[in-house]
C-alpha positions in Angstrom: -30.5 -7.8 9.4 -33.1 -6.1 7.3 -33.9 -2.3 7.2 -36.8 -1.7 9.4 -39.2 1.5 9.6 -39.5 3.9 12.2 -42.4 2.4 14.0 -41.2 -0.9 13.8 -37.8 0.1 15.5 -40.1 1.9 18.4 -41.9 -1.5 18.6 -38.7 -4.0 19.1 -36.4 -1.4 20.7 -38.8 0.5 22.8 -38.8 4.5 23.6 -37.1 6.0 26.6 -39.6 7.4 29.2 -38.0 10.8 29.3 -37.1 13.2 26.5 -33.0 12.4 26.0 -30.7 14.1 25.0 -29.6 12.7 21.2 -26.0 13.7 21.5 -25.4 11.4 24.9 -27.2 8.8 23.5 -25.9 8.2 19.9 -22.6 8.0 18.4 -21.1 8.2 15.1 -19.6 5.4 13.4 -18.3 4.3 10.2 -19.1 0.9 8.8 -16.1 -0.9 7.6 -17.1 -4.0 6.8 -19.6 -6.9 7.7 -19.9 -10.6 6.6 -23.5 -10.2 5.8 -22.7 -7.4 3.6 -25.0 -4.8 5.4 -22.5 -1.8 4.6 -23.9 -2.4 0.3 -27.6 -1.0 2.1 -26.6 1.5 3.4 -27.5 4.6 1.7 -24.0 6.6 2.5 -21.4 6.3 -0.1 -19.0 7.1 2.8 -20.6 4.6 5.3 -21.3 6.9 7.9 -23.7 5.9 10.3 -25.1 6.4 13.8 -25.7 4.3 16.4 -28.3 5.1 18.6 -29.0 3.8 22.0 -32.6 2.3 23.0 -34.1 0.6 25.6 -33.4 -3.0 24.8 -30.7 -2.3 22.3 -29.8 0.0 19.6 -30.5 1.7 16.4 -28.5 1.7 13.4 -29.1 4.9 11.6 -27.8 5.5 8.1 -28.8 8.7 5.6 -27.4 10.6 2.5 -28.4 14.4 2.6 -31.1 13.6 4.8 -33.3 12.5 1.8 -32.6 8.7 2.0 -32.5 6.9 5.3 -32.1 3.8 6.1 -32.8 2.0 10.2 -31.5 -1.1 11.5 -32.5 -2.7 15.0 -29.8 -4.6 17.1 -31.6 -6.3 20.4 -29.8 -6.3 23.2 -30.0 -9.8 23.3 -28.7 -10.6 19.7 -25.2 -9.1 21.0 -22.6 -11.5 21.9 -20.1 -9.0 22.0 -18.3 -5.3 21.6 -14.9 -4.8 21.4 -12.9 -1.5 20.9 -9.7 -3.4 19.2 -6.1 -2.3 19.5 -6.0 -2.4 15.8 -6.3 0.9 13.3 -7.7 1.5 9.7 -5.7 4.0 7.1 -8.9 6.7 6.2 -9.3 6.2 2.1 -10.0 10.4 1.8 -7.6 12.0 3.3 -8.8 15.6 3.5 -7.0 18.9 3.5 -5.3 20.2 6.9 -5.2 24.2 7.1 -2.9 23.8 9.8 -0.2 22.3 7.5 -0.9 25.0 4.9 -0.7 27.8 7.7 2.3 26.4 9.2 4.3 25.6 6.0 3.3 29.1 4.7 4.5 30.8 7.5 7.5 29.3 8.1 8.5 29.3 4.0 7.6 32.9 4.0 9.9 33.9 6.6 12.4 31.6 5.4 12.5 33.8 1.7 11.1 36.9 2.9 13.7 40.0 1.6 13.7 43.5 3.0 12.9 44.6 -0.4 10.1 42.7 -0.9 10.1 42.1 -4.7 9.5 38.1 -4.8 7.6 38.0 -1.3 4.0 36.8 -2.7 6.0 34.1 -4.8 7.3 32.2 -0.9 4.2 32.8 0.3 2.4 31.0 -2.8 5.2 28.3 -2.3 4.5 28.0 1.5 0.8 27.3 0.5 1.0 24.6 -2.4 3.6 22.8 -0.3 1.8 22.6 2.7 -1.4 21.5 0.4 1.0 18.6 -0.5 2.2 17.7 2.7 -1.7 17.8 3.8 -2.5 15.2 1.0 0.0 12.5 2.1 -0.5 13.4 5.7 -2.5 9.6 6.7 -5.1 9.5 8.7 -6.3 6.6 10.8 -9.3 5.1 12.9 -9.9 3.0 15.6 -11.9 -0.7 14.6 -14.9 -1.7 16.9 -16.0 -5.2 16.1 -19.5 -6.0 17.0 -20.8 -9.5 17.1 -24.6 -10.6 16.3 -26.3 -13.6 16.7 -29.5 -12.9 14.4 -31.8 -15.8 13.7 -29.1 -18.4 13.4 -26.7 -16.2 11.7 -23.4 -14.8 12.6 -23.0 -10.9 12.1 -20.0 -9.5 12.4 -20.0 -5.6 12.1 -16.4 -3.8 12.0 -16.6 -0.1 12.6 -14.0 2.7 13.1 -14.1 5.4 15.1 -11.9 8.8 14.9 -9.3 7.9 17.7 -10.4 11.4 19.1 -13.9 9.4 20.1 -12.0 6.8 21.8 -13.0 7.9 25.2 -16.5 8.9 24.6 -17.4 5.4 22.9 -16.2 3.5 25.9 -18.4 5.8 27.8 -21.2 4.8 25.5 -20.5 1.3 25.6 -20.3 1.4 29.0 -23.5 2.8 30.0 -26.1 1.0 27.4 -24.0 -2.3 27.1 -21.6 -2.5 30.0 -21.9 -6.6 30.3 -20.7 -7.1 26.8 -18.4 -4.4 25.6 -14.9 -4.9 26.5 -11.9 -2.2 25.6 
């Protein structure tokens, strides 16, 4: 699998007839790993990318800060397979939660809070850092979708993860644009 232009995609995947709507007919994906080492091209340092349903298959769309993009065509014929797997993968960057740091700080604060009100700010600052901790170690995971491509005579297999919050609208996806060989 190569990166393709634009116009070359168009040609091999075709254009709907209609204008679509982009967000019922794309869905965002993160590129875990792939035996032919595609995820090393793509231009996202996080490996974000976008899958984009065509006519006779889909569009693998890849971009840092919309200055470098890179385009990928999958035929619907190439695919031998989609399957949303049981199994999970631990997110490398886990990000700050406010909800911890709300929580934490709210219930700290009333835990130390004094009528007096002399050392008040200090359990509210406490409240915050700790739930900033609790954020950080707080692990994450996403669901693996293994997609496997028969391309020329070689054997792709993509692994991506989805937030598990996507579950339900990527077997919606799969279902409509590649119901004969996605399975869940």
């Amino acid at each position: 699998m190569k990166p393709l232009e634009q116009t070359q995609i168009e040609e091999e995947l075709g254009q709907w007839e209609n204008q679509v709507e982009l967000a019922d007919h794309a869905l965002r994906l993160k590129l875990e790993r792939s035996n032919g080492d595609i995820e090393l091209l793509l231009p996202n340092p996080e490996k974000e990318v976008t899958l984009l349903a065509r006519p006779n298959g889909f569009q693998l769309m890849s971009h840092h800060n919309n200055v470098i993009r890179k385009d990928f065509a999958i035929t619907s014929s190439s695919i031998d397979s989609i399957q949303l797997l049981p199994s999970f993968t631990r997110e490398n960057n886990p990000g700050i939660n406010f909800k911890y740091i709300l929580f934490s700080t709210v219930i700290i604060a009333a835990l130390g809070f004094t009528p007096s009100g002399e050392l008040n700010f200090m359990w509210i600052i406490a409240g915050i850092i700790f739930g900033m901790v609790l954020s950080l170690f707080k692990k994450s995971y996403r669901q693996n979708l293994m997609m496997k491509i028969n391309d020329n005579s070689d054997d792709l297999i993509l692994l991506f993860t989805i937030d598990k919050r996507q579950k339900k609208d990527c077997i919606e996806f799969f279902s409509r644009f590649s119901r004969e060989k996605f399975s869940s």
